[in-house]
C-alpha positions in Angstrom: 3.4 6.5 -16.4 6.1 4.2 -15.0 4.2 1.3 -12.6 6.5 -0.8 -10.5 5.9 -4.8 -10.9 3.4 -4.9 -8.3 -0.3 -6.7 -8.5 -2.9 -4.6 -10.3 -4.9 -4.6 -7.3 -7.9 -2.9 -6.1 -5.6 0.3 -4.6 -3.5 0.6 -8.1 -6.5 0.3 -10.2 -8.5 3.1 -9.2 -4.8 5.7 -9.1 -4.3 4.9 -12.7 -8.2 5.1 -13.5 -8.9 8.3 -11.8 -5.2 9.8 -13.3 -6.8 8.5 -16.7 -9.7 10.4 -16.5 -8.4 14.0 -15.3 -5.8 13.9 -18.0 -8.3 12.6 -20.2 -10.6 15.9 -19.7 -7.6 17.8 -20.2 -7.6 16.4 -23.5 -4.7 14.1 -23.1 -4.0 10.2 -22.8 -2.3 8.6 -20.0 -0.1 5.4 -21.3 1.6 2.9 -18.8 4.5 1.1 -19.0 5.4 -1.2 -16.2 8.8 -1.8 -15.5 9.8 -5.3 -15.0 13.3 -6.9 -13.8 14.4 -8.3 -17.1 14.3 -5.0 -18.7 14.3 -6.6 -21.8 11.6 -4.8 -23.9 12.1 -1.5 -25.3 10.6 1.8 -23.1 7.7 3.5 -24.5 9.2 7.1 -24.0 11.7 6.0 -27.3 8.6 5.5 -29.4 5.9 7.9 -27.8 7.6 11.2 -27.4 5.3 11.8 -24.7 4.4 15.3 -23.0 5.6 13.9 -19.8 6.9 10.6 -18.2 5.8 10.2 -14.8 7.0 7.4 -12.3 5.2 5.3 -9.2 8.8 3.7 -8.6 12.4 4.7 -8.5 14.1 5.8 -12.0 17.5 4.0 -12.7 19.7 6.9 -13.5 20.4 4.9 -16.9 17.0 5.1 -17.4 16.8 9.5 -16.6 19.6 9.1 -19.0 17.3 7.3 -21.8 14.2 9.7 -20.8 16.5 12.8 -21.9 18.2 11.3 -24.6 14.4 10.6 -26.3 14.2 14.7 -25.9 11.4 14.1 -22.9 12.3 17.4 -20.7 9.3 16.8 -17.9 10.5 13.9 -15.8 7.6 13.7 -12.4 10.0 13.3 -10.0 12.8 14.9 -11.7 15.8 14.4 -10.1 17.5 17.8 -11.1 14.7 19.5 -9.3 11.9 19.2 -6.7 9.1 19.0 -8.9 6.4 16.3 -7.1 5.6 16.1 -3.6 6.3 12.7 -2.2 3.9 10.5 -0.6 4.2 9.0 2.6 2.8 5.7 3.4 0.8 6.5 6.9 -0.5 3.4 7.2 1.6 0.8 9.2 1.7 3.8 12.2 -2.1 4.2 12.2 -2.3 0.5 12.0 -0.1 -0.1 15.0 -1.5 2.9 16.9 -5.1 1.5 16.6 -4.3 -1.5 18.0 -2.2 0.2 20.9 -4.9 2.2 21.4 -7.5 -0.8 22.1 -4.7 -2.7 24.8 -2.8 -4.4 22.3 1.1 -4.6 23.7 2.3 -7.9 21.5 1.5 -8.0 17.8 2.6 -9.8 15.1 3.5 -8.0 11.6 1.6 -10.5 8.6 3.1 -9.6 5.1 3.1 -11.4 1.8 4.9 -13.6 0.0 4.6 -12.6 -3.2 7.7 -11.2 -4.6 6.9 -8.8 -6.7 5.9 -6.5 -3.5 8.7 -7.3 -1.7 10.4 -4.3 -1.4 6.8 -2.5 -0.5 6.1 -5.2 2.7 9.3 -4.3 3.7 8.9 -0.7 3.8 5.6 -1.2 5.9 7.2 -3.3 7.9 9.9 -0.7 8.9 7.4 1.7 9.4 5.2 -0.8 11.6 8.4 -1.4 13.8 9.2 1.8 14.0 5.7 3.0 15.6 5.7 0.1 17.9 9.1 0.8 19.6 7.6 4.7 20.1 4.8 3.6 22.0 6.9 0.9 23.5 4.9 -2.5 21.9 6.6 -5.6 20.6 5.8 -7.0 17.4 6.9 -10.6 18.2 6.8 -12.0 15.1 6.4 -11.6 11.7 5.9 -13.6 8.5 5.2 -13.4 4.8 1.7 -14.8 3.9 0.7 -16.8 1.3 -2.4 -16.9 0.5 -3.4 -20.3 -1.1 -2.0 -21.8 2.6 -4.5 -21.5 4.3 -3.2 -24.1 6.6 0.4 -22.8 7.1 -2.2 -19.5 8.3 -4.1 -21.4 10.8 -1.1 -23.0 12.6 0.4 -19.3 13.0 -2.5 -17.6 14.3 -2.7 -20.5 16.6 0.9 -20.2 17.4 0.4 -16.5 17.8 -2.2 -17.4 20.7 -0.5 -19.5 22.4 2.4 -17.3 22.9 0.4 -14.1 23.8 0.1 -12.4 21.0 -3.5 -10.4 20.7 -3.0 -9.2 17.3 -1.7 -8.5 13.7 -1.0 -5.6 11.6 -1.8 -7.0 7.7 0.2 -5.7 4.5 -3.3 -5.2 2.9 -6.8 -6.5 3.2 -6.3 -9.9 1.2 -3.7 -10.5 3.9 -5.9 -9.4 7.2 -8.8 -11.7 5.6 -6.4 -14.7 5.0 -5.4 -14.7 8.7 -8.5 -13.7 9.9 -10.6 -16.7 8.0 -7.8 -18.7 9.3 -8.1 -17.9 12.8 -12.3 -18.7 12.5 -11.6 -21.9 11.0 -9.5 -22.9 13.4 -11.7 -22.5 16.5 -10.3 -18.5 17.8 -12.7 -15.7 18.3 -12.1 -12.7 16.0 -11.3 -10.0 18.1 -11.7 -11.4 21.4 -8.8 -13.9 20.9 -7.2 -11.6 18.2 -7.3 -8.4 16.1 -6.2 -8.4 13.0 -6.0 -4.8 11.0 -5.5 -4.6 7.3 -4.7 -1.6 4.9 -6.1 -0.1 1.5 -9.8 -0.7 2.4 -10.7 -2.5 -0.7 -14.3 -3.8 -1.2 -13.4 -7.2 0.6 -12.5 -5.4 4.0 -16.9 -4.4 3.9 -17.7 -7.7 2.2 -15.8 -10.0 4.8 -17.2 -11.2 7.8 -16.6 -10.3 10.4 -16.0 -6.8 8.5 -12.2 -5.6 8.6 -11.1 -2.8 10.5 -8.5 -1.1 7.6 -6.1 1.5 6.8 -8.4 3.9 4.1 -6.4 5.9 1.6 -7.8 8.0 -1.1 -6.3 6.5 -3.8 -8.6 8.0 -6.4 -7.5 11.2 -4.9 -3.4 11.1 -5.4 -4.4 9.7 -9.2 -5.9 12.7 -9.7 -3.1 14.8 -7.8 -0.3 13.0 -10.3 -2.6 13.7 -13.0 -2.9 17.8 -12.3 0.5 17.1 -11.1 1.3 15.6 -15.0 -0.6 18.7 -16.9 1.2 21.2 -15.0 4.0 20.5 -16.1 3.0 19.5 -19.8 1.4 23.1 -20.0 3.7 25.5 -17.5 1.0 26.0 -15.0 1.3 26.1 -11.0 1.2 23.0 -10.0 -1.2 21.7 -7.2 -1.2 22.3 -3.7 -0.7 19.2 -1.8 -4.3 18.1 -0.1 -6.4 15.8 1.9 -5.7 13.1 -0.8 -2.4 12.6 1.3 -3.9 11.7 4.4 -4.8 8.1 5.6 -7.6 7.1 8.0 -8.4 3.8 10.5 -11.6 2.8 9.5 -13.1 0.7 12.4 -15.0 -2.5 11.9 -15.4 -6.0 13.9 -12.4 -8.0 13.2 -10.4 -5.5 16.1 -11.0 -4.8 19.6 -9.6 -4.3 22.8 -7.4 -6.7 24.2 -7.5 -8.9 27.1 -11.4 -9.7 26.0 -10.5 -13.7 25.8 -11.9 -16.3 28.0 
């Protein structure tokens, strides 16, 4: 399995253990190679000859090129033939759609600085925009996060205030907690003087108080999908049928509510 230079965080962890463990019972091992951008060390599909090479990011077509050339014939995707369903992040729209639904009409969009996820902020970022122009809201500012400034935090969510905004749409949890620590700390009520939502609902959005009101995916679940997915192929079985492992959900807590609550 090809994993894009992203964080092994809590989301990641439990795809690649749960894909682990179904190809595991199958009776085969799951290997992963991440792909960084120096692309200096030598793939693992020259040296493996593995059943199948799957892919969480984009493959280079040099690198399609070097997957055939190693005599590797089940690619997941495969770009010479639909053969994986792709996943679409739902997130940043249920996120924006909660808080529209609760009176918020100016948000702010909080995503991270850390580089290695850049191209992932971005794309919930679009999507966030995107769902706010359809229901007609303004996301009137947006920033990268970093997380050991806790300071440059508090003077945005105080900023934020100030100029009307009621609340945020976080990247992921570790972001929403960030802004949402930074808003206590800095004398604002959380959610009466702002919402803040995250996404992934790892264990810090139940641990966190106030609790976080979060974007839950079944991660587990589309690590086992790509797993079936994986051993279809491998064997020449039907592969599976897409299921609820695709869906996302808002799971409510404290740190959003309805606007307009501030005194």
């Amino acid at each position: 399995m090809i994993l894009p230079d992203w964080p092994l965080d809590f989301a990641l962890r439990r795809n690649i253990e749960e894909a682990s463990l179904t190809l595991d019972e199958a009776g085969y091992t799951l290997v992963t190679y991440t792909s960084h951008p120096t692309g200096l060390a030598r793939p693992l599909w020259e040296t493996l000859q593995p059943d199948v090479v799957m892919s969480m990011t984009p493959i280079s077509a040099e690198d399609v090129a070097s997957i055939r050339a190693a005599g590797i014939v089940n690619l997941i995707p495969d770009p010479e033939r639909a053969n994986g369903t792709v996943y679409v992040d739902e997130g940043p729209r249920l996120q924006v759609e909660h808080l529209h639904s609760l009176g918020h009409r100016r948000i702010a969009f909080a995503g991270s600085t850390d580089p290695r996820i850049a191209e992932l902020v971005a794309e919930r970022r679009e999507h966030s925009f995107s769902a706010a122009q359809h229901l007609g809201m303004e996301i009137a500012a947006e920033v990268q996060v970093d997380l050991f400034d806790q300071q440059a935090s508090a003077d945005l969510v105080l900023q934020w205030h100030a100029s009307g905004i009621t609340a945020v749409a976080a990247y992921n949890d570790d972001v929403a907690a960030s802004l949402v620590g930074a808003a206590l700390r800095s004398g604002l009520d959380v959610p009466k003087d702002v919402s803040v939502i995250g996404h992934d609902d790892t264990p810090l959005a139940g641990f966190f108080h106030p609790q976080l009101t979060t974007i839950r995916t079944d991660t587990a679940g589309l690590g086992r999908y790509s797993a079936a997915l994986a051993i279809s192929a491998a064997t020449g079985t039907t592969p599976p049928t897409v299921g609820p492992e695709f869906s996302s959900e808002v799971v409510v807590r404290a740190s959003t509510g309805p606007a307009g609550l501030s005194d």
